[in-house]
N, C-alpha and C positions, 0 to 999 in steps of 0.2 A: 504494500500500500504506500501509496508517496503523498509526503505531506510537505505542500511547497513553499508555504509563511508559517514560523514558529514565533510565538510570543514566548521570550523568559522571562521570569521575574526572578531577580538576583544573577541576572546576566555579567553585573559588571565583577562581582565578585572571584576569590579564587577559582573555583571548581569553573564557572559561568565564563570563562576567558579561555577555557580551554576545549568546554563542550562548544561555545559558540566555532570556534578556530573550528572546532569537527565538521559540525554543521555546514559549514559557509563551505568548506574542501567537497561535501554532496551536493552546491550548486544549492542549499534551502535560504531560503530570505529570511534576516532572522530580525524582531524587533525586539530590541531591548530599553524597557523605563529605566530610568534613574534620577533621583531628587534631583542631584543634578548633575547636568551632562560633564560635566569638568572630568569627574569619576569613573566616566568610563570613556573616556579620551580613547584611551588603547584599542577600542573596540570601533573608531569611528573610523579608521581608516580601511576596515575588513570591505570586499566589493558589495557584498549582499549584504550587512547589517546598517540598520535604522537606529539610532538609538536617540530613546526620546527623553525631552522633560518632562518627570511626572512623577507624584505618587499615589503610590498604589494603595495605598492604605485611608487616600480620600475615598467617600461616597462618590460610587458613578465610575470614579475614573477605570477601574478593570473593564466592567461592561463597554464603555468607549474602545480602547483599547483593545482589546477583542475580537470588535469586529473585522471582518476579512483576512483570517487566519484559520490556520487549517487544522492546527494545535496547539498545547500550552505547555511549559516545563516550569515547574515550579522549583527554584532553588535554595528560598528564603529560608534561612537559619539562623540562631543568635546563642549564644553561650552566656548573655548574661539581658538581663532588660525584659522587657514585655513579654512572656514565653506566649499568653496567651492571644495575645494579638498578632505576632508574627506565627507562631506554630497552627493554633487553632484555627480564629479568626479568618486569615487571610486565605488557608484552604477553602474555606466555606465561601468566600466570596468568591474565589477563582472556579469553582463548580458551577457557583452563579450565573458568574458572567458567561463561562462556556455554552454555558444552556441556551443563556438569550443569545448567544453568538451562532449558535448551532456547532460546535467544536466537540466533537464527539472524542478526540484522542488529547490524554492527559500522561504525564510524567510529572513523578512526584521526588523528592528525595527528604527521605526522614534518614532514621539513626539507628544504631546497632546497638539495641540494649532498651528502645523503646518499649513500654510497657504501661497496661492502665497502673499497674501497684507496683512500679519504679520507684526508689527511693527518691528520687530526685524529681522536681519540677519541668526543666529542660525533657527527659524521657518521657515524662506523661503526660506532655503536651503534644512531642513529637507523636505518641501513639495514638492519641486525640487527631491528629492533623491526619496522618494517613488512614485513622477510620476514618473522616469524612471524604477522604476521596473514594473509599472503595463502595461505600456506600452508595456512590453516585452510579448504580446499579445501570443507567444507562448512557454513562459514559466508559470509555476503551482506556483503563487508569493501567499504568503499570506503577509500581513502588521500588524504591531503592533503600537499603537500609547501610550505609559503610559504615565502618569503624573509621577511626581515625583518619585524613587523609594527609598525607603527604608531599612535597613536591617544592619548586625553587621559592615559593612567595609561600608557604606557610607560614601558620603561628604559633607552627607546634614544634618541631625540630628547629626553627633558629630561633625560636625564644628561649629554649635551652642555649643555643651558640650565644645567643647576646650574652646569657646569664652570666657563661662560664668565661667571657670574657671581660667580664668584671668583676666577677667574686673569685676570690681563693677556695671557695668551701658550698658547695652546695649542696643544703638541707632538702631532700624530697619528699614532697607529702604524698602516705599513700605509697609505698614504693613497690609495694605488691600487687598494685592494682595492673591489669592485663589487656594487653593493648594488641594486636593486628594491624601496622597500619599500612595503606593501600595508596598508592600510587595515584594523584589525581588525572596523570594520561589514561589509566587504566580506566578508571571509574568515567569518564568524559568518552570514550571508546565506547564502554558496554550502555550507555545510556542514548548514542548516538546511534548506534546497531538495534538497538529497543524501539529506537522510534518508529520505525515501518516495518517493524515485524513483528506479526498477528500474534504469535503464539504467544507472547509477553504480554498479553491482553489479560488484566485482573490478578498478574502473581504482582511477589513483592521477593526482592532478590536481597540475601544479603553481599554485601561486598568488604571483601579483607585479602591483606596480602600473604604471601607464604609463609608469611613467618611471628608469630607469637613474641612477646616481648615482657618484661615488666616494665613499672616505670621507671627502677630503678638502671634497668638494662642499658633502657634508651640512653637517658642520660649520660651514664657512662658512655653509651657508644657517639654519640656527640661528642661527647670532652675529646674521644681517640680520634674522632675524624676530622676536630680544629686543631688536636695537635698540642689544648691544653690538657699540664697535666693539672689535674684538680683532686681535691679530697669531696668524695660525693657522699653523703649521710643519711641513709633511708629516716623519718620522721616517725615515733610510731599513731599509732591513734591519734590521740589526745592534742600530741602538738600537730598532727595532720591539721586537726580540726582550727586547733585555735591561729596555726600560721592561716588557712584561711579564710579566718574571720576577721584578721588584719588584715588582708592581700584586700580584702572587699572594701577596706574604706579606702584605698590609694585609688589615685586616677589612673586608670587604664583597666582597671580590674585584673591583675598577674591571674588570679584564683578566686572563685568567691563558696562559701558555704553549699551553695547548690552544685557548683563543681566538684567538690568534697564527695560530697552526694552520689555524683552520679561513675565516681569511681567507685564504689562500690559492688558496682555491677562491670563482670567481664567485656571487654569490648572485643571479644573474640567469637570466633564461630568456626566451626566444620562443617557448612556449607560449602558445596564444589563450585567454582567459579563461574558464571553464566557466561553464556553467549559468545563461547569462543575467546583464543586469544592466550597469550601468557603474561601473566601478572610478573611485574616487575620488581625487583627485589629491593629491600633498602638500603640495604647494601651497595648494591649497583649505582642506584642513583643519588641517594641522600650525598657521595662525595662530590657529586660536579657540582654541587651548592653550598655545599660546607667545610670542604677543606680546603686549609689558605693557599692560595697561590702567587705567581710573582704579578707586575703590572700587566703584559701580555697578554697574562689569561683573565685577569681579573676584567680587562674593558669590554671584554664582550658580556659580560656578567652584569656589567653597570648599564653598557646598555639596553639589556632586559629591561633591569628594575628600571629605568627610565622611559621605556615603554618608547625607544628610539631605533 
């Protein structure tokens, strides 16, 4: 089935830059909102993408928006803020709008550990968000659930690189909590392969890379792969908790209580890999973004992150 204008929401985002780049390489026209367009610069120069001013969380604007399009992919996710406005919420209205649009094919991506009786907020809204897609009994929904993802512009392996390049000693909260994580070329792949093929009509896939981790693991294997050496110190409980009830009042949010939380539950799975394809290792790739190199290598790296 070929579906020739895609609406994302959370297009401009990590995972959203790499599925859109898939997208546009099958020739699909792809619109992408954004509060505002500044944010997703990187995306305005692709041949087929649109990217608009707009948000999506006003009344009306999804149904506008909508219209003359063939499907939807919803990308939207938050780690910390409104779980149920972004998680819940926005699914329901993005069904909405599909209806009055006539958009019969939906992509969703929720989370690996989502759950109505999750310990955590963030999971039981995500599991809230993807019931109401499935629910949408007569729309063509597929679901995505990954673990961790991975890849040059995360905020998960170089928040560690930042870390370790400025502490001598890093305290990890949580250090037994169990991670998977997955490659966001991978995950941008199998969700671009999902799109016009039927069989993917109403599952929900999980996605994780080969290899299982702690959090203690990672960490260290960041510190090897910047090259610092660092003293890393698994946190137990107690100060898990209470480092992230400090992390929650700073600006940026490092950690907050709900994160806490939702380490509690495995981020891993023994589900076989959908749709074809070999998962890439972190091994493999986590060095061409993490470990130092001279001027040479580094300017093509900058002009990544510069989006030049």
């Amino acid at each position: 089935m070929r579906y020739g204008k895609v609406l994302v929401l959370g297009g401009s985002g990590f995972v959203g830059r790499h599925l859109i780049a898939g997208l546009v390489r099958r020739g699909i026209r792809v619109t992408v909102p954004s509060r505002r367009r500044e944010r997703a610069k990187h995306l305005i120069l692709l041949p087929t993408v649109d990217v608009v001013e707009a948000d999506i969380n006003q009344r009306g604007v999804l149904d506008r928006l909508a219209r003359g399009h063939d499907a939807l992919i919803n990308l939207v996710g938050i780690l910390h803020g409104d779980f149920a406005a972004a998680h819940v919420e926005l699914p329901l209205a993005a069904v909405t709008a599909c209806r009055n649009a006539g958009i019969e094919r939906l992509l969703h991506m929720s989370a690996l550990g989502a759950a109505p009786d999750a310990p955590s907020e963030y999971l039981r809204t995500k599991a809230k968000g993807e019931q109401a897609m499935l629910d949408a009994a007569d729309r063509h929904v597929t679901i995505f659930r990954p673990s961790v993802i991975f890849g040059p512009e995360d905020r998960f392996l170089n928040q560690f690189a930042a870390m370790a390049r400025f502490l001598p000693i890093l305290a990890v909260p949580c250090p037994q909590a169990r991670f998977q994580p997955v490659y966001v070329g991978d995950v941008a792949r199998a969700m671009a392969i999902a799109l016009e093929d039927t069989e993917t009509f109403g599952e929900r896939y999980e996605l994780a890379g080969p290899r299982e981790y702690t959090l203690q693991e990672l960490v260290e294997l960041v510190c090897a792969l910047t090259h610092r050496r660092r003293l890393v110190i698994g946190l137990p409980d107690k100060l898990s908790y209470l480092q992230a009830s400090m992390l929650e009042m700073l600006p940026g949010h490092l950690m907050t209580r709900d994160n806490y939380r939702s380490m509690q539950v495995p981020n891993a799975t023994n589900a076989p890999w959908p749709l074809g394809g070999e998962r890439q290792s972190l091994e493999a790739i986590a060095p061409t973004y993490l470990a130092p190199s001279g001027p040479r290598e580094r300017y093509p790296q900058l002009r990544w992150r510069a989006r030049r």
